[in-house]
N, C-alpha and C positions, 0 to 999 in steps of 0.2 A: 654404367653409371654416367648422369653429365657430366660433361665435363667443359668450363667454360674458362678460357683464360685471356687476359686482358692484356693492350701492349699501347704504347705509346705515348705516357704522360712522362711529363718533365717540366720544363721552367720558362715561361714564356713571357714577355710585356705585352703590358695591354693592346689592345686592337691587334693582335699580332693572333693569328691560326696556326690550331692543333688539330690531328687526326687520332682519335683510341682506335683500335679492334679490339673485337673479341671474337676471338678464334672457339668453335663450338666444336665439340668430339664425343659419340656416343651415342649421337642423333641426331636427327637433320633442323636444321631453322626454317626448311621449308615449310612446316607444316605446323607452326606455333609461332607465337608473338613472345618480343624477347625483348628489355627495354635497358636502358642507363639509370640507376643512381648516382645521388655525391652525397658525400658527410664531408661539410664543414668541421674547422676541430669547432667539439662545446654545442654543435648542432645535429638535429634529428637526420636519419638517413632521410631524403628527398626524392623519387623520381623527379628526372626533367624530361626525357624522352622516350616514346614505344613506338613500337612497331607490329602491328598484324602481318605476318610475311604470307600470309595465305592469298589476302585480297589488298596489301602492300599500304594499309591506312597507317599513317603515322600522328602520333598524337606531342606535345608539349607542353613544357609549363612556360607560366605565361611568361618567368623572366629567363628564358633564355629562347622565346618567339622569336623567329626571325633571326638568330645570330648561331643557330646549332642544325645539323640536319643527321638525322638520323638513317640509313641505308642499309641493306646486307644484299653481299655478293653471295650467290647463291652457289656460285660454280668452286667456291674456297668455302661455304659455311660458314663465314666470316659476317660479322655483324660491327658497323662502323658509328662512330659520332663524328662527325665534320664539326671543330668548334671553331668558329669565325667571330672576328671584333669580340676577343674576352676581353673582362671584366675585372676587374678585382675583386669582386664576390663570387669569381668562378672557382677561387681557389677552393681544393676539398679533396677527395680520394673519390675517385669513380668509381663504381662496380656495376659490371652486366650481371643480369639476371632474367631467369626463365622459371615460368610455372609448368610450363608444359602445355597451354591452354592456348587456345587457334584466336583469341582476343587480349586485349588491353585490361582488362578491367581490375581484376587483382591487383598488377602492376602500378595501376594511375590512383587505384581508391582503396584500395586496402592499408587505412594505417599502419597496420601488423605487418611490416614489411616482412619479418625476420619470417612471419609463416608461408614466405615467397619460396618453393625449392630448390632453387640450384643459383648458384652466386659463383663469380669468379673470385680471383682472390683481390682485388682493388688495384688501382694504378693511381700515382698521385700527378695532382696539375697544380702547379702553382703560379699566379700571374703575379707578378712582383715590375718593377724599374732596376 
């Protein structure tokens, strides 16, 4: 069974950089694209970032372009967000999640997130002063 779990949010000021993992067990990220969520409280779940780990294309949304990079170490099965210059509308609870599927597409355009199959259990980021 996947198994995905997520580590390193906590309490940051603005313009100030965070790193998540998400640590993958059960199966490889070699060979599937794997992405980030966040749920703001009161708001829809969002992807902001994926990733194709096959041919290594990374995709984003538009407002966190340029300020997030998405990555996975292949040699740890580890799958990263680099979040740089946040925001005050970064606050939310992140989750990794996998369909199992060697592209983006589910992940980036499938409103029905929740029909995405394997989810970590979320990490919170909060930007505050």
């Amino acid at each position: 069974q996947v198994q995905l779990v997520e580590s390193g949010g906590g309490s940051v000021r603005p313009a100030e950089s965070l790193r998540l993992s998400c640590a993958a067990s059960e199966f490889s990220l070699d060979d599937y694209a794997a992405g980030w969520f966040r749920q703001a409280p009161g708001k829809d779940r969002e992807a902001v970032a994926c990733i194709e780990n096959l041919n290594g294309k990374t995709f984003y949304a538009d407002s966190v372009k340029g300020r997030f990079t998405i990555f996975t170490d292949k040699t740890q099965n580890t799958m990263y967000l680099q979040m740089n210059n946040v925001k005050y509308e970064d606050t939310a609870i992140y989750y990794c999640a996998t369909d199992q599927e060697d592209n983006c597409r589910e992940i980036l355009f499938n409103p029905r997130w929740w029909e995405i199959g394997s989810w970590g259990q979320g990490t919170q980021v909060t930007v505050s002063t």
